[in-house]
C-alpha positions as CSV (number, residue, x, y, z in Angstrom):
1,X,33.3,30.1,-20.8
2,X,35.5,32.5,-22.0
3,X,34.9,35.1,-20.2
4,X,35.4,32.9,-16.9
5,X,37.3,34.9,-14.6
6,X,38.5,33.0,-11.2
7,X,41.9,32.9,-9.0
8,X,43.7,30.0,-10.5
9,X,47.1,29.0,-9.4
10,X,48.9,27.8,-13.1
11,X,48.9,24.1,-11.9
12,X,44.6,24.9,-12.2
13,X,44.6,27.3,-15.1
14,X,46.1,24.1,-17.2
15,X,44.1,21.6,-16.2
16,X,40.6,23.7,-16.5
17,X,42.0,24.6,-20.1
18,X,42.7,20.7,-20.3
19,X,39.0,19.8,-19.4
20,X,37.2,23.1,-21.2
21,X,39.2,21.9,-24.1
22,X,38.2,18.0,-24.5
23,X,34.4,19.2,-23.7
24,X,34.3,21.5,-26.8
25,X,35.8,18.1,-29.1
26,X,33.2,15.7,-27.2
27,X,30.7,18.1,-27.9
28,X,31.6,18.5,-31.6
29,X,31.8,14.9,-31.7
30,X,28.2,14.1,-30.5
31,X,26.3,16.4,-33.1
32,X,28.3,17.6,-36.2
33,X,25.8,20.5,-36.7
34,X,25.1,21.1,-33.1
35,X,26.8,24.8,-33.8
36,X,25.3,26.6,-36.7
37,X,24.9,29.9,-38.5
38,X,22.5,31.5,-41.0
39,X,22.4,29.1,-43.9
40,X,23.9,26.0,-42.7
41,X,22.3,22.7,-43.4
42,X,20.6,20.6,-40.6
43,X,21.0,17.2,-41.1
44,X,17.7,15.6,-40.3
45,X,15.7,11.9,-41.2
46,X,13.4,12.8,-43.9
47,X,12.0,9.8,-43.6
48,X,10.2,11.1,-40.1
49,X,8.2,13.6,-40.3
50,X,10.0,16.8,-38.7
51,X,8.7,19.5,-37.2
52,X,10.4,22.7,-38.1
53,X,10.8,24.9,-35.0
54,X,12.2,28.5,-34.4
55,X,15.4,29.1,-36.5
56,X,15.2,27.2,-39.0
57,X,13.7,27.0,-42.6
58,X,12.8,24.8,-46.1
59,X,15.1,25.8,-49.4
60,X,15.4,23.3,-51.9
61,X,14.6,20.6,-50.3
62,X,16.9,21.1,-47.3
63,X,16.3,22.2,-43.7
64,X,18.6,25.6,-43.2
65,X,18.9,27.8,-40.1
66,X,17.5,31.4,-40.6
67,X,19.8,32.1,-37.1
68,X,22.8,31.4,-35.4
69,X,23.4,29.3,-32.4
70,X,22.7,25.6,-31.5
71,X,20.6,23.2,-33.2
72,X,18.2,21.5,-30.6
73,X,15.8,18.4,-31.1
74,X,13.1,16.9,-28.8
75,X,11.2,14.5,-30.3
76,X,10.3,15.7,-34.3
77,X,10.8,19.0,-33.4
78,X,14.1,20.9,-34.5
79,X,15.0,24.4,-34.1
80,X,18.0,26.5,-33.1
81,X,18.7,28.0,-29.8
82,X,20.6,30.8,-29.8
83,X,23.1,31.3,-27.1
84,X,23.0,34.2,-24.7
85,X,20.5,36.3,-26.4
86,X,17.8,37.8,-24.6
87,X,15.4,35.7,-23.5
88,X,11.8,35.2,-26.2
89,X,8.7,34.0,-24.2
90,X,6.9,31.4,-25.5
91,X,3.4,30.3,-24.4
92,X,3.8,27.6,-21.6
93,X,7.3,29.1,-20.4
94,X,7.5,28.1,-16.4
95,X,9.0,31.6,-15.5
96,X,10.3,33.0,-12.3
97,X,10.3,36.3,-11.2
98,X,10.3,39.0,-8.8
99,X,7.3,41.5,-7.9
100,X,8.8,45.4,-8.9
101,X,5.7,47.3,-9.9
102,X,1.7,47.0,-10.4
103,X,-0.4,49.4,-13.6
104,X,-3.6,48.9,-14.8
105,X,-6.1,50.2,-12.6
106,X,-5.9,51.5,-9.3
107,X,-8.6,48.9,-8.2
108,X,-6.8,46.0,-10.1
109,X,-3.6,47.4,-7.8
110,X,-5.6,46.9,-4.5
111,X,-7.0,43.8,-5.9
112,X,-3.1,42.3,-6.3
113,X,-2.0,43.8,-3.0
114,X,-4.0,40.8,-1.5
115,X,-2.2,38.5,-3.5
116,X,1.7,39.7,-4.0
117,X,3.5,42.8,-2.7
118,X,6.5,44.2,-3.8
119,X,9.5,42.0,-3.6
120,X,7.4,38.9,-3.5
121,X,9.0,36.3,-5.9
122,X,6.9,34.0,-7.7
123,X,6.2,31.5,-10.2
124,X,3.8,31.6,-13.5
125,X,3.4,30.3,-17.0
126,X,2.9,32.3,-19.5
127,X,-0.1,31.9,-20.9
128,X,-0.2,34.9,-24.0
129,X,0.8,38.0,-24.6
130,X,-1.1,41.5,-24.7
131,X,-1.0,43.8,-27.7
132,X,1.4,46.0,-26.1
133,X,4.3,43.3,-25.3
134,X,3.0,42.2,-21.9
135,X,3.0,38.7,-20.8
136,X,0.0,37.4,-19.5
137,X,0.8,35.1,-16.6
138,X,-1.2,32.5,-15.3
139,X,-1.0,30.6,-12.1
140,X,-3.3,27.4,-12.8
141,X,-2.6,25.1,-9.8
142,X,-1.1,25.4,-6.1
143,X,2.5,25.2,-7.3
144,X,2.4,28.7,-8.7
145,X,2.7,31.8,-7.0
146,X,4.5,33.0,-3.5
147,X,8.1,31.3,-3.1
148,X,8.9,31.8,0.1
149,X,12.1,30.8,2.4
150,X,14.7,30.5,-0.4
151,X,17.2,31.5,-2.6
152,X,16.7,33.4,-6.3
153,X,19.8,33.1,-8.6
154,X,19.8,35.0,-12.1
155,X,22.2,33.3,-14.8
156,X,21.9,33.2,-18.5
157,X,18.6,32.0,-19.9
158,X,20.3,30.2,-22.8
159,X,21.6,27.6,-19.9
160,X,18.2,26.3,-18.9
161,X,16.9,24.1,-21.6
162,X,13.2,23.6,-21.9
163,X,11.9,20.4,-21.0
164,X,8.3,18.8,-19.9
165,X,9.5,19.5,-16.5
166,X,11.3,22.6,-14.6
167,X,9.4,21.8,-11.3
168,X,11.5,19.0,-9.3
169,X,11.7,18.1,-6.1
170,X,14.8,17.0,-3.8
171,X,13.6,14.9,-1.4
172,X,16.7,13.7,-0.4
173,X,17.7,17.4,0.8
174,X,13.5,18.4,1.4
175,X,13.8,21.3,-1.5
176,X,12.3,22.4,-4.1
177,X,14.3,23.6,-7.1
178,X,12.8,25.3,-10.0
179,X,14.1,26.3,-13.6
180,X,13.1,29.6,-14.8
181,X,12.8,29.3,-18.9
182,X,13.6,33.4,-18.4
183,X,17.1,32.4,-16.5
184,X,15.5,32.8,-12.8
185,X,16.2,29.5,-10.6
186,X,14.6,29.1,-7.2
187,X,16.2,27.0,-4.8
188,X,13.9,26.9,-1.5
189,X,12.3,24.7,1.0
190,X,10.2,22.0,0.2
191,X,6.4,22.8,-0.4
192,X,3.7,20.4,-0.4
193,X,0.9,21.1,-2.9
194,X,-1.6,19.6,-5.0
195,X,-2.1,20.0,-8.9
196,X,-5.1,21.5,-8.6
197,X,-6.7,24.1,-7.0
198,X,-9.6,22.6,-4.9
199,X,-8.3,21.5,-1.8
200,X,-10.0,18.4,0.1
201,X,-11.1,19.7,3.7
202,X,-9.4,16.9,5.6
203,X,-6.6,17.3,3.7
204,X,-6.8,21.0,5.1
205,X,-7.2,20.3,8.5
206,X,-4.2,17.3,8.2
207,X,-2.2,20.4,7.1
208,X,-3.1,22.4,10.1
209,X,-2.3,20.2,12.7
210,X,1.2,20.2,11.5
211,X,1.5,23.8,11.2
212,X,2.8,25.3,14.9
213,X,0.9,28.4,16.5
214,X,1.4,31.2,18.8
215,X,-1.8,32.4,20.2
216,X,-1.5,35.8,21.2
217,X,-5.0,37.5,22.7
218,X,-7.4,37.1,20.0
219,X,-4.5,36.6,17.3
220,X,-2.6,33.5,16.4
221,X,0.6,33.7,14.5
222,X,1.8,31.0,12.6
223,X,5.1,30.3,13.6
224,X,7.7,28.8,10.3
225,X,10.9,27.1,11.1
226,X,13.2,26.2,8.6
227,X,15.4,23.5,9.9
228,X,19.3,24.6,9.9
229,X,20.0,21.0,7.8
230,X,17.4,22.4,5.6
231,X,19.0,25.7,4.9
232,X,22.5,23.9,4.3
233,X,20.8,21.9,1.4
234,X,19.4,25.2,0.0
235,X,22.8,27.0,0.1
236,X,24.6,23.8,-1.1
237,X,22.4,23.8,-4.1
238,X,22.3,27.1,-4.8
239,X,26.4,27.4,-5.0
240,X,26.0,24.0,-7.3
241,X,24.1,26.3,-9.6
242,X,26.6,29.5,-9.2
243,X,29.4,26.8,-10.2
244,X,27.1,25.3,-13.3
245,X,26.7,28.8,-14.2
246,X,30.1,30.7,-14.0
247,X,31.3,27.5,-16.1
248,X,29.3,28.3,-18.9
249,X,27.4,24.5,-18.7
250,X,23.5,23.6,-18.6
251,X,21.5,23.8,-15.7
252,X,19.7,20.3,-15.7
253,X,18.3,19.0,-11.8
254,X,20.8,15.6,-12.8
255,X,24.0,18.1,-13.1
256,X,22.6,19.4,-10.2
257,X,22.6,16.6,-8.1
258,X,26.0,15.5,-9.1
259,X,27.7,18.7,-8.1
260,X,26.1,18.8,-5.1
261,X,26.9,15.2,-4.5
262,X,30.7,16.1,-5.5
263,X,31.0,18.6,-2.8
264,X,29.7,16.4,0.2
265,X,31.9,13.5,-0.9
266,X,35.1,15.9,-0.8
267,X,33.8,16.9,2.6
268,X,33.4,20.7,1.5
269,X,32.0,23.1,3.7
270,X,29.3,25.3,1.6
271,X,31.4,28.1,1.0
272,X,34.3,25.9,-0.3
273,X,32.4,25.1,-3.2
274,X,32.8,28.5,-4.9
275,X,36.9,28.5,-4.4
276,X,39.0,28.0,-7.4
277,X,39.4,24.3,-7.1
278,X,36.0,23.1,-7.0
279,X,35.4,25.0,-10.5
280,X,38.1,23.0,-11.5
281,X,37.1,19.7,-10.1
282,X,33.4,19.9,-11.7
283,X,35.0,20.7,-15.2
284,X,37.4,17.7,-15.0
285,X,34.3,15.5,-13.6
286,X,31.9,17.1,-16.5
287,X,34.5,16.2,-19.1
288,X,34.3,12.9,-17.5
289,X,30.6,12.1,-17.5
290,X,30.4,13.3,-21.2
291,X,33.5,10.9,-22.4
292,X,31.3,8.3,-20.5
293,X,28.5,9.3,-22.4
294,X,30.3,9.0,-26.1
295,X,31.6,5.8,-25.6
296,X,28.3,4.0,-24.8
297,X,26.8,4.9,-27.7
């Protein structure tokens, strides 16, 4: 958030200071350690048992971080995250991504051109890596793969915070929104697919029926229509996201959801939402929600 650069009249620059300010004392409020660096104790329950996780290590009987950043718990597990380093995969990382290049083989090449072309963007997990560095992706169900009739936005990887989900749906807006662990976020129209990868013939031909064609001599064309409602949603959420990120704060779908929300209740057209104000609304409203937070607990 330092580095935030944005046209603020002085009136704005004080009270985005104001609202930066009382987030950094909430936030060191909530977890004394959350910010460490090499050497610092993490306070944990000994009586649990912990699970030591990346960045951190045993030394006389007390947990220490080998790194510097922000110490991060889900469930037993502890380990620190460190901010805006380049992103590490880990095996199970839901990654997003866009198609630059093939190697291997030129027969593996032809092979793939059936499947993605240049340019494509899709969605994996990584399921290994190869001895020279190279991920090894895997697609394992119908959610994977082409994403098609959306928006791609790049921010820092350190905002998305792993969780057991990074697939959500919208279905008050009919999108689909996806959390890159590498810092990739697709924000696209709506998708319907199963979990796995057999697909039920009358579920095919359901699927069919909806679809709209253009026969054309011996051809049919499938004809795709995104609703203009729908492409507002996408836009609306992908600014939401542009907002989240300039700002420095974490790209969760609920943070989401309430910036978007913000913006329609202020009645702001799309492109509205990334003037000057707005970033100073959200911080103000952030600052809010988290005071919220510290006084129910």
């Amino acid at each position: 958030m330092r580095g935030l650069q944005l046209s603020l009249n002085k009136g704005q620059k004080l009270r985005l200071e104001r609202a930066l300010e009382q987030l950094e004392s909430l936030s060191s409020k909530a977890n004394s350690d959350a910010s460490v660096t090499v050497a610092d104790n993490i306070s944990v329950d000994y009586e649990d048992a912990i699970l030591k996780g990346h960045g951190t290590a045993e030394m006389d009987g007390r947990v220490v971080a080998t790194l510097c950043g922000v110490v991060e718990r889900v469930n037993k597990l502890v380990y620190v995250r460190t901010l805006r380093a380049r992103y590490k995969p880990e095996v199970g990382d839901i990654i997003v991504g866009r198609v630059i290049e093939r190697r291997r083989t030129a027969v593996d090449e032809l092979n793939m051109r059936s499947i993605f072309e240049e340019n494509d963007v899709i969605c994996a997990e990584v399921r290994g890596f190869q001895h020279d560095g190279c991920l090894h992706l895997q697609a394992r169900s119908q959610k994977y793969g082409k994403l098609k009739r959306g928006q791609l936005l790049t921010i820092s990887p350190y905002l998305v915070k792993k969780r057991k989900q990074h697939f959500h749906y919208l279905d008050q807006y009919g999108i689909d929104l996806i959390l890159g662990c590498n810092g990739f976020v697709w924000v696209g129209e709506h998708v319907e697919v199963k979990d796995d990868m057999v697909e039920d013939l009358s579920n095919k031909s359901e699927q069919q029926n909806v679809k709209s064609w253009n026969t054309m001599g011996d051809e049919e064309v499938e004809e795709i229509y995104t609703p203009p409602e729908t492409r507002q949603n996408i836009c609306r959420t992908a600014n939401a996201i542009r907002v989240l990120s300039t700002l420095g704060f974490m790209i969760t779908v609920e943070v989401v959801m309430e910036v978007v929300n913000l913006s329609i209740s202020l009645n702001l057209d799309i492109h509205e939402m990334l003037g000057a104000e707005f970033y100073v609304i959200v911080a103000e409203k952030e600052a809010e929600r988290r005071s919220m937070l510290t006084r129910r607990r």
